[in-house]
C-alpha positions, 0 to 999 in steps of 0.5 A, a space after each residue: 379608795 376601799 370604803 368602810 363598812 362597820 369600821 372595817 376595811 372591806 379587804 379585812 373584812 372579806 379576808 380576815 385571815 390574810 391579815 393574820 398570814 401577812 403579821 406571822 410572816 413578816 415575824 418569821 422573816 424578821 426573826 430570819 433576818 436577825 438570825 443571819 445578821 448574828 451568824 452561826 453558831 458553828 464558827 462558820 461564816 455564811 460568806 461566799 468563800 466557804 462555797 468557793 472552798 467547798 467547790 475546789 474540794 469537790 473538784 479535787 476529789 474529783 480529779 483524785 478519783 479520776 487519776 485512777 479512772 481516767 474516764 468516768 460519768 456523772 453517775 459514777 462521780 455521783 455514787 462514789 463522792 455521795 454529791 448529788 448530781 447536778 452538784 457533780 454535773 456543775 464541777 465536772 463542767 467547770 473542770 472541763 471549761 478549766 482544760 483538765 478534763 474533757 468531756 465527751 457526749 455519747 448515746 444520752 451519756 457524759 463521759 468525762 477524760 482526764 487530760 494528761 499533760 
């Protein structure tokens, strides 16, 4: 048990500020909180689904742009669809693990074939 000295909680009196840091931060995750429960403004909802939209755009633009490659890497998917790479990384493996491309590791290199049917 913390004994008093002055009225004071000794935590409260070695950090004073902690106090304040703990009141700011449980207003701000608070207010946070409230903003996610009523939505955003732009009519989208912050489900899942949007992800999961999002993610079979990136991959079928992928697949476009590969239809005239046929063999590609990250870093070329990266530059030419403006997504960051590990964006990239992740749709190309999740095609692979689907069976329309395949992916072939060389010297520090993904190199990524469209499998033809």
């Amino acid at each position: 048990m913390l004994k008093k000295r002055n009225g004071l909680n000794i935590i409260n009196y070695l950090f004073p500020d902690f106090f304040i840091f703990l009141k700011v931060a449980k207003t701000f995750i608070n207010s946070m909180n409230i903003h996610r429960s009523m939505g955003s403004s732009n009519g989208k909802s912050n489900g899942s689904s949007n992800n999961h939209n999002s993610a079979s755009k990136i991959k079928t633009k992928i697949l476009k742009y590969m239809e005239d490659m046929n063999v590609v890497t990250s870093s070329e998917i990266t530059n030419k669809l403006n997504l960051s790479w590990n964006t990239a990384e992740k749709r190309l493996l999740e095609l692979a693990l689907e069976g329309k491309i395949t992916r072939l590791k060389k010297a520090g290199v993904n190199l990524w074939i469209l499998k033809k049917d």
